[in-house]
ROTINU-48074 format. One record per residue: residue in three letters; x, y, z of N, C-alpha, C in turn. Coordinates in steps of 0.2 Angstrom, whole numbers, plus 5000, padded with zeros to 4 digits. Layout:
residues N
AlaXYZXYZXYZ;...
***
This chain:
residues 551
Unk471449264692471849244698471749294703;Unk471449304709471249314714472049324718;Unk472249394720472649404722472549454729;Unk472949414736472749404741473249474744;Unk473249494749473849524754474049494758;Unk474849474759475449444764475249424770;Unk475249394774475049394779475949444782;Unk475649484788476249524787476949494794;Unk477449524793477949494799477849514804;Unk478049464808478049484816478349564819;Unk478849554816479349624816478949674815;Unk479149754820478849804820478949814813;Unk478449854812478349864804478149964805;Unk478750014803478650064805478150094798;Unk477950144798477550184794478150234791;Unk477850244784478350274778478550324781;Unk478950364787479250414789479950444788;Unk480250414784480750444784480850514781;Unk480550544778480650604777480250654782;Unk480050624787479650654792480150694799;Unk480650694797481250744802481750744794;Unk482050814794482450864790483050854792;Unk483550844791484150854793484550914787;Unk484950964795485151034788485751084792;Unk485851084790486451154795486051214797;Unk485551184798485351274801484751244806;Unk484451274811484051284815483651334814;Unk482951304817482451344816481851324820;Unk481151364824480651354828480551274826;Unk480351244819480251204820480851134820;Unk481251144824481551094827481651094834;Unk481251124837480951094842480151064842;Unk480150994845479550954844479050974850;Unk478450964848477850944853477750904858;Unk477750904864477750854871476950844872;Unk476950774873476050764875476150764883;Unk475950794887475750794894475150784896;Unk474650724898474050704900473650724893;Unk473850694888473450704883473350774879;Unk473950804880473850894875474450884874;Unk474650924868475250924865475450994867;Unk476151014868476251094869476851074865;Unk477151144865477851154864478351194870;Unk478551144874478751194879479551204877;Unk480051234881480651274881481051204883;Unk480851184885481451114886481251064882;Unk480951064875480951014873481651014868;Unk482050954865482450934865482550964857;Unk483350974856483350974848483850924848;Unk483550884843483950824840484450874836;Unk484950804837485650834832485950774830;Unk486350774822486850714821487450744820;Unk487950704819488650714817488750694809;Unk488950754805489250724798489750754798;Unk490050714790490950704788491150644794;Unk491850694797492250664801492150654808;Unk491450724809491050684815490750634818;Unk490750594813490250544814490550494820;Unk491150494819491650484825491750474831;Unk491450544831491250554839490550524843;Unk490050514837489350464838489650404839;Unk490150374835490150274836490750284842;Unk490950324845491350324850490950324857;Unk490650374856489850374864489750324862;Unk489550284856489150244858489650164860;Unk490050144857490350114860490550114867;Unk490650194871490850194878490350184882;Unk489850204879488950184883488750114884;Unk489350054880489249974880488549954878;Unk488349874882487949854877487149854882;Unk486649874880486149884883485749824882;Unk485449794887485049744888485249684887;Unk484749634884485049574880485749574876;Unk485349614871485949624866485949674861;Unk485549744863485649794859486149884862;Unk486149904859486549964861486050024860;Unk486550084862486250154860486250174851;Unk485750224851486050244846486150294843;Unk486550344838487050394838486850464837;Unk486250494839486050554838486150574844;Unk486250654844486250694851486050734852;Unk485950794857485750844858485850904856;Unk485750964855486051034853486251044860;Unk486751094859486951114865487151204865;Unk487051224869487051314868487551344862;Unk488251294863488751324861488751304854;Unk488051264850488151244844488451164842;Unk488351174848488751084847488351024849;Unk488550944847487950894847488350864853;Unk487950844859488150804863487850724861;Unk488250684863488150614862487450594869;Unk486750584865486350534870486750484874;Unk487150454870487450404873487850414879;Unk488250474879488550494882488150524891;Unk487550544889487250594894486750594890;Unk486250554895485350584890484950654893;Unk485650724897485350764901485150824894;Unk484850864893484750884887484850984888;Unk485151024885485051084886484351134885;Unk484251174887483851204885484051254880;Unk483951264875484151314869483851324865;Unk484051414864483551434859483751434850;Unk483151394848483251384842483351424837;Unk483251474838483051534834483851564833;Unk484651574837484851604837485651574836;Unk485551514838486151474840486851454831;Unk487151464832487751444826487851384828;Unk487851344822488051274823488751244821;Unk488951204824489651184822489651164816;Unk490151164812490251144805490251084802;Unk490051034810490050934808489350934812;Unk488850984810488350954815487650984812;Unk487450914811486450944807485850924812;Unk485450964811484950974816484050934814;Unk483950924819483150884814482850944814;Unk482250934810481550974810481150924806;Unk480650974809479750934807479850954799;Unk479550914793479550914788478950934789;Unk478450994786478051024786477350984783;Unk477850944780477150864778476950814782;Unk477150824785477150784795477150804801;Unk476850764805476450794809476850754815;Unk477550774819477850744824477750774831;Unk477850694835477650734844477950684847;Unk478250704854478350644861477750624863;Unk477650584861477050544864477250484870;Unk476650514876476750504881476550424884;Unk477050374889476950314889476650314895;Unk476150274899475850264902476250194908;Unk476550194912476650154918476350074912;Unk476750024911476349954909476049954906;Unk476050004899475750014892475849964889;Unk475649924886475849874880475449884877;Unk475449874869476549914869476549984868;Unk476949984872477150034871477650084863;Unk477550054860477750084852477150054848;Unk476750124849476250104844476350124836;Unk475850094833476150094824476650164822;Unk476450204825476550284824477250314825;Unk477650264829478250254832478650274825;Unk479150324827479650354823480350304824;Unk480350264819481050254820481850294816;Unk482350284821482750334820482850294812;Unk483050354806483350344799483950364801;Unk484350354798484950364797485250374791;Unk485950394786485950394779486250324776;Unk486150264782485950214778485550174779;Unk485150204783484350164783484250184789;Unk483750134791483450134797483950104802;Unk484050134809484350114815484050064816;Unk484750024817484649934821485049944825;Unk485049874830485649854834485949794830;Unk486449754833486949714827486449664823;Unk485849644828485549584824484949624821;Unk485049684818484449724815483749724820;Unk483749764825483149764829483149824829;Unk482549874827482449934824482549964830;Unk482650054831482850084837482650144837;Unk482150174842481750224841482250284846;Unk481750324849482350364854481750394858;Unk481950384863481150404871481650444876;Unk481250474880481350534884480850514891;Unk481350514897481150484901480450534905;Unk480150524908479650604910479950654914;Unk480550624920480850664922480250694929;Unk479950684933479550694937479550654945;Unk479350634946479150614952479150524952;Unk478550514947478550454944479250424943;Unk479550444942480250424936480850444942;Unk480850484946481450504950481950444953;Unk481650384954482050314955482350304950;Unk482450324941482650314939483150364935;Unk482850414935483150474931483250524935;Unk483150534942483450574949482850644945;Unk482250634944481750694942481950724936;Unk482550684931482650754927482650704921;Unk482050744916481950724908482550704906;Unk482750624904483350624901483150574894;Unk483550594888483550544881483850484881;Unk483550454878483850394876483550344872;Unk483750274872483550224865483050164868;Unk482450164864482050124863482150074859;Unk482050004861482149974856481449954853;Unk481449914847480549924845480549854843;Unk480649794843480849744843481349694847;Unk481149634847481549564851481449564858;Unk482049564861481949544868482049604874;Unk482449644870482549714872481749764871;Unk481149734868480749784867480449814873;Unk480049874871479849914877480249964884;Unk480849934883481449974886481650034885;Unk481750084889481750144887482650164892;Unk483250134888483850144892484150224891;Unk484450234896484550304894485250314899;Unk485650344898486350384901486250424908;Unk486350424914486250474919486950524917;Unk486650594919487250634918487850624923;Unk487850564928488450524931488750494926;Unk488550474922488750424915488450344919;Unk488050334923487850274924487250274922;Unk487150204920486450184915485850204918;Unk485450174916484650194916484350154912;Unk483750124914483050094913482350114913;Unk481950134910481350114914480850074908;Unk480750004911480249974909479649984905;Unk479249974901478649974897478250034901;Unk478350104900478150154902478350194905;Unk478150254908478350324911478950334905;Unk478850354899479350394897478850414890;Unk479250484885479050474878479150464874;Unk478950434868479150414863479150444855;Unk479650454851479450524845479050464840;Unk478350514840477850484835477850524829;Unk477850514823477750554817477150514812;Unk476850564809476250534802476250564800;Unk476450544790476250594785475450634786;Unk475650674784474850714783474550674776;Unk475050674770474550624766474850564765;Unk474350514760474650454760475050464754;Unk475150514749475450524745476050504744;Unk476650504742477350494740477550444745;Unk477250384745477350334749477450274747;Unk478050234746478050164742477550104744;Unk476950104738476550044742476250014734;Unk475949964738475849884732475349924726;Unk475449894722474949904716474349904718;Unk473849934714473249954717472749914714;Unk472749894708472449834706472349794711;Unk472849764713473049714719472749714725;Unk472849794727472449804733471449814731;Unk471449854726470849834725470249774726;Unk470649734722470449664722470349644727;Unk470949644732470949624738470349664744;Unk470149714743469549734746469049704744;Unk468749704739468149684735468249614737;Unk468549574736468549504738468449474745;Unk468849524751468649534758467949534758;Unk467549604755466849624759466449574755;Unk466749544748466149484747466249424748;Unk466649414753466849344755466549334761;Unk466849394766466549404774465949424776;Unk465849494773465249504777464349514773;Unk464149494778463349464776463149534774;Unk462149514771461849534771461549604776;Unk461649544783461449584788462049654790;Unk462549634790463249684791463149744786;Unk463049744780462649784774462049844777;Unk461749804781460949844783461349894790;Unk461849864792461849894798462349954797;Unk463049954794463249994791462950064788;Unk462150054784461950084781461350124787;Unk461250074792460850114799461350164801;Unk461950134806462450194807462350234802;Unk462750254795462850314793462150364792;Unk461750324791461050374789460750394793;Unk460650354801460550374806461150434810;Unk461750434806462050504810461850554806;Unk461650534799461650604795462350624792;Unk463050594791463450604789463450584782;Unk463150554776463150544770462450564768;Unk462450584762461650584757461450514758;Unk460650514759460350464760460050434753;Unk460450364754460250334746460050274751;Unk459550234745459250204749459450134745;Unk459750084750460050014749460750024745;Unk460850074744461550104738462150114745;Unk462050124749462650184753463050134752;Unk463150074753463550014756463949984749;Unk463750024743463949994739464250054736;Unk464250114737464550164735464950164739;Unk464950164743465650164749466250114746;Unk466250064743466449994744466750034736;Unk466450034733466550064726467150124725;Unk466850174730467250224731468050214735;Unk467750184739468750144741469050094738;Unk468650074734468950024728469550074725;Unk469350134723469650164719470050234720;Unk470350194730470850254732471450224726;Unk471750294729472650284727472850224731;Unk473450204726473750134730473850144738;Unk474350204740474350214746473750214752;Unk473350254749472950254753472350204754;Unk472350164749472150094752472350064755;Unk473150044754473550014756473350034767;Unk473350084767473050104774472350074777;Unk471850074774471550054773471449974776;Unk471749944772471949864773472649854776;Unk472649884783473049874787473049874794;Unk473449864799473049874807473049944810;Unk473249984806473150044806472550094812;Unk472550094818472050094821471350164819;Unk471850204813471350244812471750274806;Unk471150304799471350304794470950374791;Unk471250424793470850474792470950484784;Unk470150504783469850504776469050524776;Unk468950584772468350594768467750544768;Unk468050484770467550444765467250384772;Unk467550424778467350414783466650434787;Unk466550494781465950514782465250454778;Unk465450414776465150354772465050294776;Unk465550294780465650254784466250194785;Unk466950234781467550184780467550144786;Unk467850194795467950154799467350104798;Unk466750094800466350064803466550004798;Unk466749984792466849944785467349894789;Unk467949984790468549914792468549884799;Unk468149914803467849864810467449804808;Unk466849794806466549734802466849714801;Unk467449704795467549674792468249634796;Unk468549664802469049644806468649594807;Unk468249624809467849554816467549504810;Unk467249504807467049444804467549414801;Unk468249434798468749374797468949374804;Unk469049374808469349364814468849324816;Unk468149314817467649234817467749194812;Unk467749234806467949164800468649134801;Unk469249154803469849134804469949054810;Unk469449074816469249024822468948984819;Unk468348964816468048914813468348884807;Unk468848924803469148864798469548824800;Unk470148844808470348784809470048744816;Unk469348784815469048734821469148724828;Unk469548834830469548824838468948834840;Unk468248854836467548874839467448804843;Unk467848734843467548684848467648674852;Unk468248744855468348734861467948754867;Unk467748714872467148714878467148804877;Unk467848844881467648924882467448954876;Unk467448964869467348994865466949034864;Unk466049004868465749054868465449094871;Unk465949074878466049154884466649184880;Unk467049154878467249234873467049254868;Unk466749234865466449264860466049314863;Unk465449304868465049344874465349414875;Unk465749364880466149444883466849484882;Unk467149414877467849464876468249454883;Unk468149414886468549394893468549334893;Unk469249314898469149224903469449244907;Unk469349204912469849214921469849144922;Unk470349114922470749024921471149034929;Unk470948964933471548964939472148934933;Unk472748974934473348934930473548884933;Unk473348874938473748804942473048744942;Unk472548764938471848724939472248654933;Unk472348594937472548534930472048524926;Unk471448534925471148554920471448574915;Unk471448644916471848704909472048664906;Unk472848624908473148584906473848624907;Unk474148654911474648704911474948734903;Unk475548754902475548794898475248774891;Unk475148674890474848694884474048694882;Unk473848714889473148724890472848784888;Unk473448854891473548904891473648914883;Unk474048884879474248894872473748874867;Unk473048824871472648814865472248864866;Unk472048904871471648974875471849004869;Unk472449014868472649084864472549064857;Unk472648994853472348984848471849004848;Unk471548994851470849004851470549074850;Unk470749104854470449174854470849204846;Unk471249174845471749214840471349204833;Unk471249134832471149104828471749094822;Unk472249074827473149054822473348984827;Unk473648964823473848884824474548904829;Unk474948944823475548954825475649044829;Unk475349054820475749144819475549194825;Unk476049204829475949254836475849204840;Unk475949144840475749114846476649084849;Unk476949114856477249104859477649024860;Unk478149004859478448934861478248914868;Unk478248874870478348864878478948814877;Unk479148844884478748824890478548924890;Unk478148924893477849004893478149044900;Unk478649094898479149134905478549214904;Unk478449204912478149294915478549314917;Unk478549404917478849434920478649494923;Unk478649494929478249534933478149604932;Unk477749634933477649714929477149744935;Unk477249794938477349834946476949884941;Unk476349914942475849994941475850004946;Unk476250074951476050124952475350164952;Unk474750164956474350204954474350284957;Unk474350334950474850384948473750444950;Unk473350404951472950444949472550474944;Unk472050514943471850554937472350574932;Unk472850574933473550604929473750554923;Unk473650474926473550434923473150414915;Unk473350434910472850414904472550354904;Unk472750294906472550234907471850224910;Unk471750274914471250274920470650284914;Unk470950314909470150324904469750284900;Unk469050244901469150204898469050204889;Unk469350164885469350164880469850094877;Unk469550084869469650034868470450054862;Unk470949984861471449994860471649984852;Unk470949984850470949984842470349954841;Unk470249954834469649954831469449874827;Unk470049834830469949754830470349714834;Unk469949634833470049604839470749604841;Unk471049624846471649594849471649544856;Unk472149514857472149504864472849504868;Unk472549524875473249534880473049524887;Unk473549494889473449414895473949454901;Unk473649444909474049444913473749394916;Unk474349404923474249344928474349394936;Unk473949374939473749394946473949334950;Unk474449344954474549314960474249314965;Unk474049254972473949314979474449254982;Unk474849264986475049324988475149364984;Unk475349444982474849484986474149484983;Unk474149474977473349474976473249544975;Unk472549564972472349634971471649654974;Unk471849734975471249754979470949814976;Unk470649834978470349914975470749974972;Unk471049974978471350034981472050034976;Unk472349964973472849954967472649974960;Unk471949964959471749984953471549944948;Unk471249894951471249844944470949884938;Unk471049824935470649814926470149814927;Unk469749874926469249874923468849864916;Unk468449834916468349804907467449774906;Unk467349834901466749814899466449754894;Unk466249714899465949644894465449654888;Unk465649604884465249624877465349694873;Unk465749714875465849784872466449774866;Unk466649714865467149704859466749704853;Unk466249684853465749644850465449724845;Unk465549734837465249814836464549784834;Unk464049804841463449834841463249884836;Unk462749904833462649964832462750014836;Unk462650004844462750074848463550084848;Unk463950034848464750044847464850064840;Unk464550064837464550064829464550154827;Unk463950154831463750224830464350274835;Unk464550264840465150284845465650314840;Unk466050234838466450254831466450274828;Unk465950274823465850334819465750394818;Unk465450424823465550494825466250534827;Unk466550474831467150494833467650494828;Unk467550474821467750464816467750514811;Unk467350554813467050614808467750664806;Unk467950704802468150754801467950814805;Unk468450854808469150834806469550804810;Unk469050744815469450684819470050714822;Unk470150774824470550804830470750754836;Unk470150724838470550644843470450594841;Unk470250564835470550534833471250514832;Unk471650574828472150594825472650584831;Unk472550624838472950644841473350574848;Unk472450514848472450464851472050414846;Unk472350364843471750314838471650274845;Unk471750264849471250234854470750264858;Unk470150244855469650324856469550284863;Unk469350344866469150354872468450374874;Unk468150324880467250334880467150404881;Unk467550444883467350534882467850554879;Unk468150544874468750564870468450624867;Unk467950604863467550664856466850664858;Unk466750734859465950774862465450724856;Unk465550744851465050704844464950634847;Unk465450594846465450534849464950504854;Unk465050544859464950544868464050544866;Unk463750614862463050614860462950584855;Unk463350564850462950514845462650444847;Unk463150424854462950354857462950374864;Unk462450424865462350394872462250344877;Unk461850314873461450224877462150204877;Unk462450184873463250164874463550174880;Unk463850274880464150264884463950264891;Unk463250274892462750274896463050164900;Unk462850134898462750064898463550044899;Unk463950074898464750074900464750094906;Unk464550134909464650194914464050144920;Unk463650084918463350074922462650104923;Unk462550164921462050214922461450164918;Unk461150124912460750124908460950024908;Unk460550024904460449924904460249924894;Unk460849914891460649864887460849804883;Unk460649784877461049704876461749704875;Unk461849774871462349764867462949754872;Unk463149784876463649784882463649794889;Unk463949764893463749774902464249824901;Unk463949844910464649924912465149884914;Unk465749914913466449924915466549884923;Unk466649844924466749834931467249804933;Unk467849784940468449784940468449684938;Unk468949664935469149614936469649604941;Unk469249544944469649534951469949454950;Unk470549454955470649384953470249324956;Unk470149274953469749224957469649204964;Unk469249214968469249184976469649124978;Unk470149114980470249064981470849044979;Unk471249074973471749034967472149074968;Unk472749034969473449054970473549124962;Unk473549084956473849114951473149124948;Unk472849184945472249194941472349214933;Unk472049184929472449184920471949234919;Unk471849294915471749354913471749354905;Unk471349344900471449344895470849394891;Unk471149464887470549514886470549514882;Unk470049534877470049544868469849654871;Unk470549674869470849764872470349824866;Unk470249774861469549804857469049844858;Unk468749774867468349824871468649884874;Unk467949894878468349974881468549934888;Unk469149964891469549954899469850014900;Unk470049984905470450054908470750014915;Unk471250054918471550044925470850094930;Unk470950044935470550074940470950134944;Unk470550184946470650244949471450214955;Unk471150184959471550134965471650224970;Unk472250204974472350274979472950284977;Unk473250334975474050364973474550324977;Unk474950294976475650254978475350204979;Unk474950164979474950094979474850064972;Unk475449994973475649944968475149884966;Unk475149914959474749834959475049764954;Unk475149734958475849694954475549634950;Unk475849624943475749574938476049544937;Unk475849494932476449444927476149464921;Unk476849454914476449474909477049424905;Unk476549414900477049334894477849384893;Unk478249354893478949394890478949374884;Unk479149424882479449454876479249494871;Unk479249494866479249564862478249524856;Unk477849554863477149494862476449564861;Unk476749624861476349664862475649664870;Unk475949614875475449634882475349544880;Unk475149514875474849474875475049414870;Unk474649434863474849414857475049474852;Unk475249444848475449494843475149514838;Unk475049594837474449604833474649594827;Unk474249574822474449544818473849574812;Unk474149564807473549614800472949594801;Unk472349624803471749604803471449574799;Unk471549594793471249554787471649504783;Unk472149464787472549404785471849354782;Unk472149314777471649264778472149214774;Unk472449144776472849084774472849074766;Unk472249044766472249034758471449044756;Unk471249004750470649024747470348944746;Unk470348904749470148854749469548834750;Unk469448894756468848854760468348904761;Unk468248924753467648984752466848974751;Unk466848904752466248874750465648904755;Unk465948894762465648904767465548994767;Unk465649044764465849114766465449144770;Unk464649144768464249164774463749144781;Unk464149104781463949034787463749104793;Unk463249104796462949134803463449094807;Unk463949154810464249144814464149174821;
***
């Protein structure tokens, strides 16, 4: 009996971290966390010491939090607070303003325990970019509590983000870094609500704030499925999915970088062999959307394994229930782009728009949105070089998609910053192939620190596929992808439909600092677009006959 993997829930699905923050009566260096500023981690003097309340203090947390009332839809704050000089935890709820203390010195009250870094984990403020979707990536720490995980009343899990406090953010936070609650699910997601030290509320929409990210260092003491199970479940993938041809190519990349001994027609089946035979956990990673899975065996070529292997079921997925016949199919399959007037009665309005997304998704239902389909507008600021977004780089290592809409009036122009988006670069080329793979090498330092690699993220990477980044950059001409260039709304059309597989590499354009560039983007809790969803799903086993049909 051929046993498969779950297709998995829509719901954020956080990674095993609950032992990745300490709670203790004592303080020490390592409860103060890591802040990312433009892509470096530091530890400065103002970063924040988490604090809770136990016994009878807990009291004083569901009190802040009831007086804070109810945020958004239908979620609230939730009950951690800050150190404060004199040893005491102040309620986020209360006031997201936060002290500066030194941890090394301070006496703590008798109802009050403090976080720290568990020395098995690797925790930071990871910094959210202006109209990031989404902005809680897998990595995203949700708050534990000692009876689980933090929710709001209808179980919507609740992280905790830190506004930047800058310039950017002064409309909302009056310049000054302030705490508060992320929700990471439903209708409130993307929200970053926080307390002014006036005690009036505070917002900032899908970006400019941080958010605490944690990842075990090993896969080890982690509850995950049987390994038999998942074994199978590899093995079945690579010989159901991928060709002859995907075999040869795999085995070009790694030999061609020189990262594994050269065995000749074996590499492809040692690798497959030797991940056959991780630990449950860390296959379990493995076979998940995991944007990056550091391991040894990356020098063989895991990532390149788990990018083919995304992509060919995510083509076998479309053609089993037969969206490959739709007219656009394959300009996207080409380029990993469409640009649709929304108002053109051709489409077919929204459910012309909802066969589009079948389509590219290849799901009938699963992540595809109800209609009637609601936008909501979403205003980028162009921030400059300072901007991470401006870099181009792709949003993971399989297919996704995420959809806006361009209006004119006002419409968009240079100086705003469009989407810049390299066509055919979804598509892994050998020269993408080889990109990724270097950039995957040990000890994958930017890998680890951004799994959405960027076209100069990793020096290796940058020389191992020149022609690549060369051909992005516009400098060079080859098949495998064109260079990056701005998507503009269509001449002529009121409303423009934008639909991108984020796989490829993009980026925000440069545009001139303070100028808006204004969008629509699907509402709700959709990740930018659709939802990303297990990349190695596949419905059932029936329609195995066909497996390696030249797609």
């Amino acid at each position: 009996l051929l046993l498969l993997l779950p297709l998995r829930s829509l719901a954020f699905t956080p990674k095993d971290t609950a032992h990745c923050l300490n709670w203790n009566g004592e303080t020490s260096e390592t409860a103060r966390i890591g802040i990312q500023r433009r892509g470096v981690i530091t530890t400065p003097a103002d970063s924040p010491i988490l604090c809770r309340w136990r016994g009878f203090g807990k009291s004083k947390a569901a009190a802040a939090v009831a007086a804070a009332g109810p945020l958004g839809q239908r979620s609230r704050h939730h009950e951690l607070g800050t150190l404060t000089s004199n040893g005491r935890c102040a309620a986020i709820a209360a006031s997201g303003s936060a002290e500066v203390v030194d941890a090394r010195i301070v006496s703590l009250s008798f109802d009050v325990e403090v976080a720290s870094v568990n020395p098995d984990c690797e925790v930071w403020w990871r910094e959210v970019a202006e109209d990031q979707i989404p902005p809680t990536p897998e990595l995203t720490l949700p708050l534990w509590m000692d009876s689980g995980i933090a929710t709001n009343k209808v179980d919507e899990k609740l992280g905790i983000c830190r506004s930047f406090g800058d310039d950017t953010t002064r409309h909302a936070d009056g310049g000054r870094a302030l705490l508060g609650t992320i929700v990471l699910e439903g209708p409130d997601m993307s929200s970053c609500f926080f307390t002014r030290p006036d005690g009036t509320p505070g917002v900032l929409e899908s970006g400019l704030f941080h958010i605490l990210q944690a990842r075990p260092k090993s896969a080890k003491a982690r509850q995950c499925r049987e390994a038999g199970e998942l074994s199978r479940g590899l093995r079945w993938r690579v010989d159901r999915f991928l060709r002859p041809s995907d075999r040869k190519l795999l085995e070009k990349v790694v030999q061609t970088s020189g990262t594994a001994e050269p065995v000749e027609g074996k590499l492809f089946d040692r690798l497959v062999a030797e991940a056959a035979k991780l630990e449950a956990c860390e296959l379990q990673e493995v076979l998940s959307p995991s944007r990056f899975v550091p391991h040894e065996l990356n020098a063989m070529g895991l990532h390149v394994l788990r990018s083919l292997l995304a992509e060919r079921m995510a083509d076998e997925r479309v053609h089993l229930l037969g969206h490959n016949e739709h007219l656009d199919y394959e300009t996207w399959r080409r380029d990993g782009v469409l640009l649709k007037d929304l108002d053109d009665p051709a489409l077919g309005g929204d459910e012309g728009v909802l066969r589009l997304l079948r389509m590219v998704s290849g799901e009938d239902s699963i992540g595809i949105p109800e209609p009637p389909l609601v936008w909501t507008p979403r205003n980028v600021t162009v921030q400059g070089p300072t901007d991470l977004q401006t870099q181009l780089h792709i949003d993971t290592f399989a297919p996704i998609t995420k959809v806006w809409v361009f209006q004119d009036p006002p419409g968009v122009e240079l100086s705003q910053g469009p989407l810049l988006f390299a066509k055919g670069s979804h598509r892994n080329s050998e020269a993408k192939l080889r990109w990724m793979h270097a950039y995957a090498q040990q000890p994958a330092a930017e890998a680890r620190s951004e799994p959405s690699f960027r076209l100069h993220g990793c020096a290796n990477a940058t020389k191992a596929a020149e022609d690549f980044v060369k051909a992005v950059e516009g400098r060079i001409h080859i098949e495998a992808t064109r260079a990056a260039e701005p998507l503009m709304p269509l001449p002529g059309v009121r409303r423009t439909l934008i639909i991108a597989d984020t796989s490829a590499l993009h980026a925000r354009g440069l545009g001139v600092p303070g100028h808006v560039r204004q969008s629509w983007r699907l509402t709700g809790d959709n990740d930018g677009g659709l939802k990303r969803l297990d990349p190695y799903r596949w419905p059932d086993q029936e329609h195995s006959a066909d497996a390696h049909r030249e797609l």
